[in-house]
C-alpha positions as CSV (number, residue, x, y, z in Angstrom):
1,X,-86.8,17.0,-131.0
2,X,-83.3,16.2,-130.1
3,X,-80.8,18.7,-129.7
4,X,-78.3,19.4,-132.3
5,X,-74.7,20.5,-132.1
6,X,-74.3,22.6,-134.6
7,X,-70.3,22.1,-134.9
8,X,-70.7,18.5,-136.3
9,X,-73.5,20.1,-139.0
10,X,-71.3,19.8,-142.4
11,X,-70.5,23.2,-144.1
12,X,-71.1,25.2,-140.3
13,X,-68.2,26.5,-138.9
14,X,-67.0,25.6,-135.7
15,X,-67.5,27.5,-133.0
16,X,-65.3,28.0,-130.3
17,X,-66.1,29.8,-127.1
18,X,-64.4,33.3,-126.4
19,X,-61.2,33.3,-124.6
20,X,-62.5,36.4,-123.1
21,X,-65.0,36.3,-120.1
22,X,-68.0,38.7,-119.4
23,X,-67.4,42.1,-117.2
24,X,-69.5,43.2,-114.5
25,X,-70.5,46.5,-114.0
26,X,-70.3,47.8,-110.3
27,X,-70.7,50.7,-108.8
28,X,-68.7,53.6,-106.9
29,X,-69.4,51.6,-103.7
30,X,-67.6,48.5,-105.0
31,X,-63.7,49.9,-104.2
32,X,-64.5,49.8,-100.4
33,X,-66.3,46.9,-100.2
34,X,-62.9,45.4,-101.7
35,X,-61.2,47.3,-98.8
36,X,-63.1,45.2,-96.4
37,X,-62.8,42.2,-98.0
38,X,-59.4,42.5,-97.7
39,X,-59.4,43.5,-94.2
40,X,-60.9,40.5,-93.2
41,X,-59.2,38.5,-95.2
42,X,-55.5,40.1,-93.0
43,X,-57.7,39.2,-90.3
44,X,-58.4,35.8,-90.8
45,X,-54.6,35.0,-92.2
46,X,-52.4,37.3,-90.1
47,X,-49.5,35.9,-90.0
48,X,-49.0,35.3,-94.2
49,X,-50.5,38.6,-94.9
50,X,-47.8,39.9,-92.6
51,X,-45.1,38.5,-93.9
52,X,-46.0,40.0,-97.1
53,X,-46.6,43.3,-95.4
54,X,-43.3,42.8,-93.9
55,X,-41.8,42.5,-97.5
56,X,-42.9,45.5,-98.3
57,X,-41.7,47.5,-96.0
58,X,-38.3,46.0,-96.2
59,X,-38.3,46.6,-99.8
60,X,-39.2,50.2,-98.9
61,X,-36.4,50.5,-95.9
62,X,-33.5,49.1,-98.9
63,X,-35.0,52.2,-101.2
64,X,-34.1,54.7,-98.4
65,X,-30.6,53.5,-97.9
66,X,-30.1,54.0,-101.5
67,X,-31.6,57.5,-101.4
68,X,-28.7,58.2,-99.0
69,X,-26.0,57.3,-101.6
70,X,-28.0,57.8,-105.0
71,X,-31.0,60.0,-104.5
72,X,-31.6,60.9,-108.4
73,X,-32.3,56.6,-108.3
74,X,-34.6,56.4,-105.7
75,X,-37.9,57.7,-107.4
76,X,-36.8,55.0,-110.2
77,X,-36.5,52.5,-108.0
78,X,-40.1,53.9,-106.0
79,X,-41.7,53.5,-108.9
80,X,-40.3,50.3,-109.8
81,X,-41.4,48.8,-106.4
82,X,-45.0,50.0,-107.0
83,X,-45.4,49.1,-110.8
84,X,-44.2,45.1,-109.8
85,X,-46.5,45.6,-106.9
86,X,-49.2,43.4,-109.1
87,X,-47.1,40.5,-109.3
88,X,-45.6,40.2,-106.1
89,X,-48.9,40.1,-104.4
90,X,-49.4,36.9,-105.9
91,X,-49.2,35.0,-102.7
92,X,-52.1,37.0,-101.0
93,X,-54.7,36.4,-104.6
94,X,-53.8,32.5,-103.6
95,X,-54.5,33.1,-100.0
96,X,-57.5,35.2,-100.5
97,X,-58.9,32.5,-102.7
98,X,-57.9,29.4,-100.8
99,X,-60.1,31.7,-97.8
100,X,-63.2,32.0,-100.1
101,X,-62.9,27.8,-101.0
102,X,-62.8,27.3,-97.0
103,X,-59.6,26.1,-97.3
104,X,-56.9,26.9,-94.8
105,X,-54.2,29.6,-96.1
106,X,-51.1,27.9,-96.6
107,X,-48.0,30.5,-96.6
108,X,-45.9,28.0,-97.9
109,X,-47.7,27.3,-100.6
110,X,-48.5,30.9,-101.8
111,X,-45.0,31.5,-102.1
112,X,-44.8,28.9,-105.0
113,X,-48.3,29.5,-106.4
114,X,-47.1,31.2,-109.6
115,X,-46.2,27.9,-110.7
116,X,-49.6,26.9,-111.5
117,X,-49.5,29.2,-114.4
118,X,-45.9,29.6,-115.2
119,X,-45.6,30.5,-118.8
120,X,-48.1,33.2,-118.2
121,X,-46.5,34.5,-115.0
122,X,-43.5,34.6,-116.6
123,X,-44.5,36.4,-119.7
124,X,-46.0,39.3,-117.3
125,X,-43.2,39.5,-114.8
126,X,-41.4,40.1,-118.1
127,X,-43.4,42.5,-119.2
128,X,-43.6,44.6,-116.0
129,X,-40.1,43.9,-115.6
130,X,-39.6,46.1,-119.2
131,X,-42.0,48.8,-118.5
132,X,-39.9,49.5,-114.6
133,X,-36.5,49.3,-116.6
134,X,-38.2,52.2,-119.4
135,X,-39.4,53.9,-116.3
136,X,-36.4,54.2,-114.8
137,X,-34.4,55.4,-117.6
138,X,-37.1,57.6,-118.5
139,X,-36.9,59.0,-114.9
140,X,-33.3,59.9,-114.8
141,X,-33.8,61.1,-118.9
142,X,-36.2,63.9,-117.2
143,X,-34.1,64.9,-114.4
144,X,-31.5,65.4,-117.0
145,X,-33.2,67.4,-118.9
146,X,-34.1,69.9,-116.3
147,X,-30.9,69.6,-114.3
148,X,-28.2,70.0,-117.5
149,X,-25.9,71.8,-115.3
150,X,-25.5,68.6,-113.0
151,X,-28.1,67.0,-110.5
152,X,-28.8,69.0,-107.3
153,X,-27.3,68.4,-103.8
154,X,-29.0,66.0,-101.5
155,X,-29.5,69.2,-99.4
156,X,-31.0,70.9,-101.5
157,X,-32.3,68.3,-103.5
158,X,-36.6,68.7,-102.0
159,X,-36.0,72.2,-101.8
160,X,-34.9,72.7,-105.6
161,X,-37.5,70.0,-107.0
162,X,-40.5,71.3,-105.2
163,X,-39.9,75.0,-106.2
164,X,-41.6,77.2,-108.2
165,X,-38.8,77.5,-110.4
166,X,-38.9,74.1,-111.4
167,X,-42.9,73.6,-111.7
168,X,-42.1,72.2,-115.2
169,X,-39.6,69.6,-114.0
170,X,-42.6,69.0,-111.7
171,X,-45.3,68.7,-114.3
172,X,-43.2,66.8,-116.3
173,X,-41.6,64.1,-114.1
174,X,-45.7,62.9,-112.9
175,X,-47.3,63.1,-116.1
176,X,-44.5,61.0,-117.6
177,X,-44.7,59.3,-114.4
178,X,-48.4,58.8,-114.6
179,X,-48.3,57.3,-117.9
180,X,-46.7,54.2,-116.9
181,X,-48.8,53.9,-113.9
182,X,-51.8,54.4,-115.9
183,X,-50.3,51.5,-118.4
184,X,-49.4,48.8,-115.7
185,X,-53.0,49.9,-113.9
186,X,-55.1,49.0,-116.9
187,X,-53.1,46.0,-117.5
188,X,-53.1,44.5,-114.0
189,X,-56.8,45.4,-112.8
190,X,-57.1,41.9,-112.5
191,X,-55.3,39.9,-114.6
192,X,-52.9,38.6,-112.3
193,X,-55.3,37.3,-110.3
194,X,-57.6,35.9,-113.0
195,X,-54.4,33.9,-114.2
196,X,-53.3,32.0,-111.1
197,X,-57.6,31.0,-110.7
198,X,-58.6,30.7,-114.3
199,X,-54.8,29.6,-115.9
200,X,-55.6,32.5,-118.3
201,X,-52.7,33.6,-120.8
202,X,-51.0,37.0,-120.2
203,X,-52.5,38.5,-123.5
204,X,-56.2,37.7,-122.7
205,X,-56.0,38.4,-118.8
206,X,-54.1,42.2,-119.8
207,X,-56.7,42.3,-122.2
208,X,-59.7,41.6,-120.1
209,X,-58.0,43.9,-117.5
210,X,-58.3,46.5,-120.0
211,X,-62.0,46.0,-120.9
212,X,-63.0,46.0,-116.9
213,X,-61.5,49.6,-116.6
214,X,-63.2,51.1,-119.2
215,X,-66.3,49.6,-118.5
216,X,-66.3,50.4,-114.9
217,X,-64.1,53.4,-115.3
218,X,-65.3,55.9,-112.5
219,X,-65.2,52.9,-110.0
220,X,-61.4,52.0,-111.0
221,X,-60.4,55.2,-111.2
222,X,-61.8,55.7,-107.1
223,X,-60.2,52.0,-106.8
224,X,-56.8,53.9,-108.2
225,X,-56.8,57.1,-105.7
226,X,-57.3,54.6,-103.0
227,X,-54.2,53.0,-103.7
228,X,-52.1,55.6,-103.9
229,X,-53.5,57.3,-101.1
230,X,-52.8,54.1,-98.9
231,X,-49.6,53.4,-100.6
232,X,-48.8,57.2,-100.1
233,X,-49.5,56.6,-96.0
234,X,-47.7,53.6,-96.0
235,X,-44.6,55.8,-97.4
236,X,-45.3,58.7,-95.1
237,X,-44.8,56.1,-92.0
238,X,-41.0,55.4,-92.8
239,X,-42.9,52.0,-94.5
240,X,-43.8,50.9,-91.6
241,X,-47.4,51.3,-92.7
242,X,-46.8,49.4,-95.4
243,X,-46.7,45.5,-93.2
244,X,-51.1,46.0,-93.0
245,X,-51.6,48.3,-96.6
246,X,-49.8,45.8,-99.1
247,X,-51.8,42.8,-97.5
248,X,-54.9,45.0,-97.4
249,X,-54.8,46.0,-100.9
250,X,-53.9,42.7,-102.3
251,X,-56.8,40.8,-101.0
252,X,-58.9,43.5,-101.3
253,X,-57.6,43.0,-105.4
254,X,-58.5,39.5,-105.8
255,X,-62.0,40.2,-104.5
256,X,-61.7,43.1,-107.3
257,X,-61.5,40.5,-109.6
258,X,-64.1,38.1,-108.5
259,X,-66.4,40.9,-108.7
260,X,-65.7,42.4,-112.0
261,X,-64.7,39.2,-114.3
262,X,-68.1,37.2,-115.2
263,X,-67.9,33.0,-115.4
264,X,-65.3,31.8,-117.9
265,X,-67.4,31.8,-121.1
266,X,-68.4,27.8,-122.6
């Protein structure tokens, strides 16, 4: 008996394949097998994953020179760095996956591989452009409102923040802080890689980068401390840190992706 396709059948309704492909499940093991990943991958493409390091960190130094002139910016402008983090490390997703083809990694052409997708990178780059500028005015909203009698002296700016007299400035500032993080997180688990591979739109890659953390929500949420912690020791090492921790983490992201998003659906 021949096979019939059921979207010519009169009166059946056609039927299209989901936009949105199948999640994996993985396990508490998976965030440092990503770390590995994207250790070899540095390894394998030095000198582009080092440029991109070295991007970092000089993004990093230009945020400490502000701090000298503007302090009450510079956690703004922190966070602003780490929330765009996504989108800039779309050069090392292209590298990462021109490695896994066998194909040799091309620095000049990860520096223009957002044009594959355009409307879509645009349309996030927007997005997380938005959600830094809210930060940041929320950020100096909250020192505001616990410094009404004028911001503290860069001398005694640490010592006054970190007190216990301002514990609720403290509480405060991260938790609002941590929302945002928490937003661009869920949104940019993978979709940034999925749309430079798949040429996804931004809605359904956000969206399917919503559906992989909370279906593997203990192994992102490890995946989450890791990069902060590494992030954090970049920071600790005047940035310096930062030239082998950004290439690190954004490999180790695109092999996030290949590991959580199923085959695009058919």
């Amino acid at each position: 008996m021949a096979d019939v396709d059921l979207k010519s059948v009169p009166g059946e309704p056609l039927r299209r394949p989901s936009p949105f492909p199948a999640i994996r499940q993985v396990g508490l093991g998976a965030p440092w097998r990503w770390l590995g990943a994207g250790v070899r991958d540095l390894r394998r493409a030095p000198r582009a994953g080092l440029f991109y390091g070295s991007a970092f960190a000089l993004m990093g130094w230009l945020i400490w020179l502000v701090f000298k002139h503007a302090y009450q910016y510079t956690s703004a402008l922190t966070a602003g760095f780490l929330l765009m983090g996504p989108f800039i490390c779309t050069g090392l997703y292209d590298i990462s996956r021109r490695l896994e083809r066998g194909e040799p990694a091309s620095l000049a052409q990860s520096l223009v591989a957002w044009r594959a997708n355009l409307g879509a990178f645009s349309l996030f780059s927007l997005l997380l452009t938005i959600i830094t500028l809210v930060w940041a005015r929320a950020s100096l909203v909250t020192f505001a409102l616990f410094f009404s009698s004028g911001m503290p002296t860069l001398d005694n700016f640490l010592a006054r923040v970190v007190s216990a007299e301002h514990w609720d400035f403290i509480a405060t500032y991260f938790a609002v802080g941590g929302l945002f993080a928490a937003i661009v997180f869920a949104i940019s688990v993978v979709s940034v890689p999925m749309m430079l591979d798949r040429g996804t739109d931004t809605v359904v890659a956000a969206l399917t980068s919503v559906r992989a953390l909370f279906e593997n929500f203990a192994p992102l949420l490890l995946w989450a401390v890791l990069i902060v912690v590494i992030i954090g020791a970049g920071f600790a090492t005047l940035f310096v840190g930062l030239i082998v921790a950004a290439p690190v983490l954004g490999h180790a992201t695109w092999h996030a992706y290949r590991e959580l998003v199923g085959p695009q659906p058919t």
